[in-house]
C-alpha positions in Angstrom: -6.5 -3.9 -6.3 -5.1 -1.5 -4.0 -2.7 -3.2 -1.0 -3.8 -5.6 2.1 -3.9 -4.0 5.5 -1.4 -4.6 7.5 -3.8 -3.4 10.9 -7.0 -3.4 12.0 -6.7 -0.1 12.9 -6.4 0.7 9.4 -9.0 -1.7 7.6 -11.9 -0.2 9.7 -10.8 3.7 9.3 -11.0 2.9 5.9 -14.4 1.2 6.4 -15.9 3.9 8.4 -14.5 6.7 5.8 -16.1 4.9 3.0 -19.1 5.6 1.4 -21.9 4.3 3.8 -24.5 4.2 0.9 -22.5 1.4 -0.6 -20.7 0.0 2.3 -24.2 -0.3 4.0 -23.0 -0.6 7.8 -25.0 -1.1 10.6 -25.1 0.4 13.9 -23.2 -2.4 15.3 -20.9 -2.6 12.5 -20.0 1.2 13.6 -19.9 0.0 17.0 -17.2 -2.7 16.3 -15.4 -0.9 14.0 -14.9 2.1 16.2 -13.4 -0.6 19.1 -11.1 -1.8 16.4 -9.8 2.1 16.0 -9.4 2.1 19.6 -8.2 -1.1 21.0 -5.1 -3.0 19.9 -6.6 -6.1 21.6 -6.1 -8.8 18.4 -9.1 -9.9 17.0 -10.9 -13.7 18.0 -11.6 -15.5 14.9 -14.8 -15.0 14.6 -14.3 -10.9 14.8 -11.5 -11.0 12.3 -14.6 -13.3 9.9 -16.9 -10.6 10.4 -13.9 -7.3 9.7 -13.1 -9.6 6.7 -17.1 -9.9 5.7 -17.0 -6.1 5.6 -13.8 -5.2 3.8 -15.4 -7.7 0.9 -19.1 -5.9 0.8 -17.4 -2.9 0.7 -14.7 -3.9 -2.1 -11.9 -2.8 0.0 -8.7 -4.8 0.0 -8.6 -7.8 3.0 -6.1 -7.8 5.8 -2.9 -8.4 5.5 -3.2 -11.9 7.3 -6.1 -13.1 5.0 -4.3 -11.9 2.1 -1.6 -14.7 2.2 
């Protein structure tokens, strides 16, 4: 398994540059992901669920946070 993310900047680039056939994303998924890029504004709790939900459809490795 590859390394945790240490940003959320970086856990939903890698989202958005996956494959969308298998990550599957929505329009709003875009939409959030795309604020995450561009605002350093820390996550609530129930954001940081739903970047978390997506890393694990997509396979991807969690955030550095959840990782511990």
């Amino acid at each position: 398994m590859s390394a945790p993310f240490a940003t959320q900047r970086e856990a939903a680039l890698a989202l958005l540059n996956s494959d969308p056939r298998e990550t599957r994303l929505t329009r709003k998924a875009g939409s959030f992901l795309g604020q995450c890029c561009a605002d350093p504004t820390p996550l609530s709790n129930a954001q940081q669920g739903w970047l978390d939900t997506l890393l694990n459809r997509a396979g991807l490795p969690p955030m550095m946070e959840a990782a511990r």
